[in-house]
DSSP file (Angstrom, degrees, kcal/mol; ACC not computed):
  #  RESIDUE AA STRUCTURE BP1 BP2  ACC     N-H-->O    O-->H-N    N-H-->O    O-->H-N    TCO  KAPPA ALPHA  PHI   PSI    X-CA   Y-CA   Z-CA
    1    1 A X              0   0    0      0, 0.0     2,-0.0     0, 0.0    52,-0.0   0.000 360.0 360.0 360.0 138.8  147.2  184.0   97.2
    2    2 A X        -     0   0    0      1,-0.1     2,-0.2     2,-0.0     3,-0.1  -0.097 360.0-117.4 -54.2 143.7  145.9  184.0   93.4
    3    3 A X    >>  -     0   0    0      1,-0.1     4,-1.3    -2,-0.0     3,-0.7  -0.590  22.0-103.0 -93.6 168.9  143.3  185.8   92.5
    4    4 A X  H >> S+     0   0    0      1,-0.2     4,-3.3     2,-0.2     3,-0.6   0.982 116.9  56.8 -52.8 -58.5  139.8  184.5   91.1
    5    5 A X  H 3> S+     0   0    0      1,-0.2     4,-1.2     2,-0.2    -1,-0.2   0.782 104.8  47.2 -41.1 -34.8  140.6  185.5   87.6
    6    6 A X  H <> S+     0   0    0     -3,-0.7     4,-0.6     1,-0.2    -1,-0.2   0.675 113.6  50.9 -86.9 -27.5  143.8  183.4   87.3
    7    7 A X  H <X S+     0   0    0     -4,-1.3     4,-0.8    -3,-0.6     5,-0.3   0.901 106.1  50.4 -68.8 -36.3  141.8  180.2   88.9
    8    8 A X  H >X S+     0   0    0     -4,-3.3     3,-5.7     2,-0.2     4,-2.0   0.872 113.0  52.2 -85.5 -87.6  138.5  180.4   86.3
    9    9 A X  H 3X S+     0   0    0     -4,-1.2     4,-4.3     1,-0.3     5,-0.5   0.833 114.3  54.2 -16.2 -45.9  141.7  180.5   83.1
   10   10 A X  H 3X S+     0   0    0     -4,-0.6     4,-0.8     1,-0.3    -1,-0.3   0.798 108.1  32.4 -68.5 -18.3  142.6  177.6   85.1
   11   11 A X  H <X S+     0   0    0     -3,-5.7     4,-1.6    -4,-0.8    -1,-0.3   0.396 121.3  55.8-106.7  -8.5  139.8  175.5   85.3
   12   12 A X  H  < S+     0   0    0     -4,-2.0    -2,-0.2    -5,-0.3    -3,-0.2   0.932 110.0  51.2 -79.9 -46.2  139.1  177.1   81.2
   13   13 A X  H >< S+     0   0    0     -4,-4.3     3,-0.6    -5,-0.3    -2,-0.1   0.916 119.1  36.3 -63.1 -48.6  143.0  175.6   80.5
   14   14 A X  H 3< S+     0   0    0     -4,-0.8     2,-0.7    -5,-0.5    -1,-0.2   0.964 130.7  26.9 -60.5 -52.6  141.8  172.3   82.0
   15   15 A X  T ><  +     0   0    0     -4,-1.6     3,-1.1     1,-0.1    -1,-0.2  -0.688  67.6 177.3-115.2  78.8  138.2  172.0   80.8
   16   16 A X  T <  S+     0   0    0     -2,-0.7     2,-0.2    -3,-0.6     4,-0.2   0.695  71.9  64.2 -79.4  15.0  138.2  174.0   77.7
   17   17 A X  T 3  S+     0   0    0     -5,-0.1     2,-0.4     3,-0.1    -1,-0.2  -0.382  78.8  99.3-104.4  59.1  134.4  173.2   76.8
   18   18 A X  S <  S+     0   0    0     -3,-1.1     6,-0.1    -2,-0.2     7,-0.1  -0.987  93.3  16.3-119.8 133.7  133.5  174.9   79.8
   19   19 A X  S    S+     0   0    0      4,-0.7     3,-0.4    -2,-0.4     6,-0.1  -0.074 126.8  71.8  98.1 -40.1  132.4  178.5   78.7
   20   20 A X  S    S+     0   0    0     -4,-0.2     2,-0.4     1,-0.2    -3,-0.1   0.893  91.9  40.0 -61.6 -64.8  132.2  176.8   75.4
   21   21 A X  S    S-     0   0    0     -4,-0.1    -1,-0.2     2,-0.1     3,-0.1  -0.583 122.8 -82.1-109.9  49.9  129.4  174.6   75.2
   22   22 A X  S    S+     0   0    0     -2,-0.4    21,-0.6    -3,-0.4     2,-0.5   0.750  96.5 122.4  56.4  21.7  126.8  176.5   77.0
   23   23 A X  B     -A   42   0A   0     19,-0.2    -4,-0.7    17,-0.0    -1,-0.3  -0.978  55.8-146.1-123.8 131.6  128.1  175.4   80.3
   24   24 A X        -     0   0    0     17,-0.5    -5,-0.3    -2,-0.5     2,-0.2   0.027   9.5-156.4 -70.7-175.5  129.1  179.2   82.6
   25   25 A X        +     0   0    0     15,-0.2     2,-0.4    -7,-0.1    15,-0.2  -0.556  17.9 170.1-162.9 119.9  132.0  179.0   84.9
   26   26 A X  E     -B   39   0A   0     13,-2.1    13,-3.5    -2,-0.2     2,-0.5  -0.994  10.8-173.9-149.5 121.5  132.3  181.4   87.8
   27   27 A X  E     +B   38   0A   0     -2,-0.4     2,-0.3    11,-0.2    11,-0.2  -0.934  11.8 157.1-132.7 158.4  134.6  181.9   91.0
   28   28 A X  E     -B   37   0A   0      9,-1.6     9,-3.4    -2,-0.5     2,-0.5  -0.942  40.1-103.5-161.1 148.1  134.6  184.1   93.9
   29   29 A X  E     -B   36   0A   0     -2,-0.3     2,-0.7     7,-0.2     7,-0.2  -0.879  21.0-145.5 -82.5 110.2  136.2  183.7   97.5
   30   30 A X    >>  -     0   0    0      5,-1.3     3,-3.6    -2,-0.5     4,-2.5  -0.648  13.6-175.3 -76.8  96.6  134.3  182.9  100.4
   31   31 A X  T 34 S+     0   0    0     -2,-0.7    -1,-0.2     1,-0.3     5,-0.0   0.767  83.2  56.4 -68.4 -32.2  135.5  184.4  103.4
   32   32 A X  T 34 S+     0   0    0      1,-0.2    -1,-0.3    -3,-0.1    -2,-0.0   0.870 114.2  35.0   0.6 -73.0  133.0  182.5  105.4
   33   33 A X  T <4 S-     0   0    0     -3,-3.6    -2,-0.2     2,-0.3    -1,-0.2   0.593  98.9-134.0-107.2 -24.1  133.8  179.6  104.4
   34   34 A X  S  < S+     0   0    0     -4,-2.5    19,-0.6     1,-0.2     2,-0.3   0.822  76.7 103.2  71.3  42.5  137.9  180.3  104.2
   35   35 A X  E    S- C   0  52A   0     -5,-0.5    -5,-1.3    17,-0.2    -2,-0.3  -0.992  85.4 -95.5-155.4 166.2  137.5  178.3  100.5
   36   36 A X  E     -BC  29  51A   0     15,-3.4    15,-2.2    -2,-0.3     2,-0.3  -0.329  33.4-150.1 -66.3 142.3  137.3  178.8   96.7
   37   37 A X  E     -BC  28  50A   0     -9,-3.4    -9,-1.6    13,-0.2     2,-0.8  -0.934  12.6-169.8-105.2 138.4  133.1  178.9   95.4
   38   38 A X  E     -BC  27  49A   0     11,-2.6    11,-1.7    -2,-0.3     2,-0.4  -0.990   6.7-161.1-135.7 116.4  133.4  177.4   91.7
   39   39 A X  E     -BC  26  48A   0    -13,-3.5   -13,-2.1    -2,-0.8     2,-0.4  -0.946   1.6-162.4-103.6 125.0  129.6  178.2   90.4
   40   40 A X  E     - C   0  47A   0      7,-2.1     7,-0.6    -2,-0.4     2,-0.3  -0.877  10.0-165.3-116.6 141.0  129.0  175.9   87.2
   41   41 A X  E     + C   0  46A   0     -2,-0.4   -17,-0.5     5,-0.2     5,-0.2  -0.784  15.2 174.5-129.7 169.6  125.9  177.4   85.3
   42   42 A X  E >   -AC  23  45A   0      3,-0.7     3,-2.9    -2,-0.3     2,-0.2  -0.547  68.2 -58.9-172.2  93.6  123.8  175.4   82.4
   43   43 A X  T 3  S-     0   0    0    -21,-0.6    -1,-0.3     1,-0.2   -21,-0.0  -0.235 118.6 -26.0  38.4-115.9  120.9  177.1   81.2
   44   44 A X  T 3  S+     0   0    0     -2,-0.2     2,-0.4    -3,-0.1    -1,-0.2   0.385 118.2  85.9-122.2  29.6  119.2  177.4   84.3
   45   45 A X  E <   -C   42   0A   0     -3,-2.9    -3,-0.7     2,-0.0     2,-0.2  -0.959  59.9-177.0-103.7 146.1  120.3  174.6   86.6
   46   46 A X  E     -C   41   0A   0     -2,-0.4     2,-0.2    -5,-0.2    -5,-0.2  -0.910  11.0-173.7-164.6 130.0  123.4  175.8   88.3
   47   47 A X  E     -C   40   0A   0     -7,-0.6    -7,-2.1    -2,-0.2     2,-0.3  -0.853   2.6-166.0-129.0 142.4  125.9  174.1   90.8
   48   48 A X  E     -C   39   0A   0     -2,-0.2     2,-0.3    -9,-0.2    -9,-0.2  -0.844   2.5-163.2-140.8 159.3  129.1  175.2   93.0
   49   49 A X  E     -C   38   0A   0    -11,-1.7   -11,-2.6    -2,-0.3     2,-0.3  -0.815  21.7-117.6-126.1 168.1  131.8  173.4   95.0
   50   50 A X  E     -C   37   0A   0     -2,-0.3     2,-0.6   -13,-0.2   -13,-0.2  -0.962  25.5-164.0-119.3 136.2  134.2  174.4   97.5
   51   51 A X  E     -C   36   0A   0    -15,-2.2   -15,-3.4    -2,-0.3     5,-0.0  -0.918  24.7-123.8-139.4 122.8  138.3  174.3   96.9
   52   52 A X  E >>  -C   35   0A   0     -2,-0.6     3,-1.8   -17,-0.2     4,-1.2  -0.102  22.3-129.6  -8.4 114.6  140.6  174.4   99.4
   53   53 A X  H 3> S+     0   0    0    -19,-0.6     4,-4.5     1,-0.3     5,-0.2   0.897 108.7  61.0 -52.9 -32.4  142.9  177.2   98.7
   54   54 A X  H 34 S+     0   0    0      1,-0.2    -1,-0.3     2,-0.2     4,-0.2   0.247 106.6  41.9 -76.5  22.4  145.6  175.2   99.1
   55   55 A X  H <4 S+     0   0    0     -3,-1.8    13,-0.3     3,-0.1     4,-0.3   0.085 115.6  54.6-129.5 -11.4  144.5  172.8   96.2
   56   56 A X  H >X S+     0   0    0     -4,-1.2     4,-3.3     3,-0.1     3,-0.6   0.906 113.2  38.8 -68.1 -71.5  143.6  176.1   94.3
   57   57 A X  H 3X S+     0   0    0     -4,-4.5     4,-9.9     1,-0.3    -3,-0.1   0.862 114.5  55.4 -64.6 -34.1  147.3  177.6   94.8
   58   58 A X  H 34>S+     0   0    0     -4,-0.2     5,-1.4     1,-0.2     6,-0.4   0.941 112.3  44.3 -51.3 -43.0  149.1  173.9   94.2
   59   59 A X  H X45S+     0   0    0     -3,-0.6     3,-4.0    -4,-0.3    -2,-0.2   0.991 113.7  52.9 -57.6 -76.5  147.2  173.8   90.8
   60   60 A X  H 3<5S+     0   0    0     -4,-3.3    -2,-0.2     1,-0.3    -3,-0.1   0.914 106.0  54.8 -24.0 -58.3  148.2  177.7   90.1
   61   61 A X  T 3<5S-     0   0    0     -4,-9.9    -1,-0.3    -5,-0.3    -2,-0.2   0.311 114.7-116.3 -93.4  32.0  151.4  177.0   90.6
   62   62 A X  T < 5S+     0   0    0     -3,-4.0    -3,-0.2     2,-0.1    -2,-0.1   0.224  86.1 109.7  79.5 -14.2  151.9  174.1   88.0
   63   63 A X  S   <S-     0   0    0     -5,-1.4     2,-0.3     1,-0.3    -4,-0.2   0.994  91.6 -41.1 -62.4 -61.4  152.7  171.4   90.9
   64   64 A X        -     0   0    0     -6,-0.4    -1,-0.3    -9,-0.1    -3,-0.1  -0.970  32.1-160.3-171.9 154.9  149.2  169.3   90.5
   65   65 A X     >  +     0   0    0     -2,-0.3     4,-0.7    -3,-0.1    -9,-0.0  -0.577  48.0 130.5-158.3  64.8  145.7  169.9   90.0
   66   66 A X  H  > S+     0   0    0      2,-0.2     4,-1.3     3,-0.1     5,-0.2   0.878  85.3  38.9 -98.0 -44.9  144.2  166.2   91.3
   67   67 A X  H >> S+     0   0    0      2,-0.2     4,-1.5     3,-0.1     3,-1.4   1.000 118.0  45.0 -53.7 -62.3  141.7  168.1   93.6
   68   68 A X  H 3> S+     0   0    0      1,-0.3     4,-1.8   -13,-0.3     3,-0.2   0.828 120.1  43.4 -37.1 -76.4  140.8  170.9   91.2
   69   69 A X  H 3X S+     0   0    0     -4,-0.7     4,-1.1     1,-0.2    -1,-0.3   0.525 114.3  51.5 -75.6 -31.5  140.5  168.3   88.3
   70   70 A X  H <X S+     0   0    0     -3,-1.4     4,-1.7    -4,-1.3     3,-0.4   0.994 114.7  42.0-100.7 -77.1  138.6  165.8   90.7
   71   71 A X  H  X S+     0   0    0     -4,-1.5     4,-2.6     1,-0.3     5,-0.3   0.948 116.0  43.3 -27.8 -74.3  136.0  168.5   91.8
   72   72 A X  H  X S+     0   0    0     -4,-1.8     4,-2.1    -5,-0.4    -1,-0.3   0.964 113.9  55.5 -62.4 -33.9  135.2  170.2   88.7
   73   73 A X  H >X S+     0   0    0     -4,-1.1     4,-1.2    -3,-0.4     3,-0.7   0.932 107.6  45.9 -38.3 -69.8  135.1  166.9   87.0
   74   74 A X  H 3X S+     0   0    0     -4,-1.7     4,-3.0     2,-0.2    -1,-0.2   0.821 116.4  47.2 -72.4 -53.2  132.7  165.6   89.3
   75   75 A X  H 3X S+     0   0    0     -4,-2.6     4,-1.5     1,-0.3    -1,-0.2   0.765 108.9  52.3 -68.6 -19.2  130.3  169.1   89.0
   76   76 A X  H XX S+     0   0    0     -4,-2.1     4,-2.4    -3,-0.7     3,-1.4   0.971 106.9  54.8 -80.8 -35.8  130.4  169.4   85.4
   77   77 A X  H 3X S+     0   0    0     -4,-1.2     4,-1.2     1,-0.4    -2,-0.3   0.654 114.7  43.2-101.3 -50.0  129.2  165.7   85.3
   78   78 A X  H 3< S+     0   0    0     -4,-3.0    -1,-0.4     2,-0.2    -2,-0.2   0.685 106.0  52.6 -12.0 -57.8  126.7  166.8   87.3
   79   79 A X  H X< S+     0   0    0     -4,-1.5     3,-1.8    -3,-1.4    -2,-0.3   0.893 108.3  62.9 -21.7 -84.6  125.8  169.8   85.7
   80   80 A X  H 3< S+     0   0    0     -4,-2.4    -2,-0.2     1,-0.2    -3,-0.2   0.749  98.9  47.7  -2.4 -84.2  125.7  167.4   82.6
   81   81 A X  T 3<        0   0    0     -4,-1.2    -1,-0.2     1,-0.2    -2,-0.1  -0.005 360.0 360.0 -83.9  31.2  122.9  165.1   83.6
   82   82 A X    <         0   0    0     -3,-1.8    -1,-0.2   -37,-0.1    -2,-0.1   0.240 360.0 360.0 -82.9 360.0  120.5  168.1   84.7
């Protein structure tokens, strides 16, 4: 499994005005939950999803990153109209 650090580059590589434009970006594994936490911060409204690991590792490993992209899409856009 990938570690957190090499997922958050990944979601910077995709959406590089995240981290950029006053929007945070943060992941940690929930062992809970058995799934990636992707914490989107904005001043002080702040919002998380959960990703599969297995749409984390496909994404890592160059195949596709149509969940990841779908998900973070969705949160920043979110994030966004807060």
């Amino acid at each position: 499994m990938h570690n957190k650090s090499e997922l958050c580059k990944k979601i910077k590589s995709i959406y590089p005005d995240i981290g950029e434009c006053g929007i945070d970006v943060n992941v940690d594994y929930d062992d809970s939950k058995k799934a990636w936490v992707v914490n989107l911060k904005k001043g002080s409204h702040e919002l998380k999803t959960y990703l599969e690991p297995e749409d984390a590792e496909v994404c890592l490993e160059g195949k596709q990153c149509i969940g990841l992209g779908i998900q973070i899409a969705q949160l920043r856009s979110n994030i966004d109209q807060m």
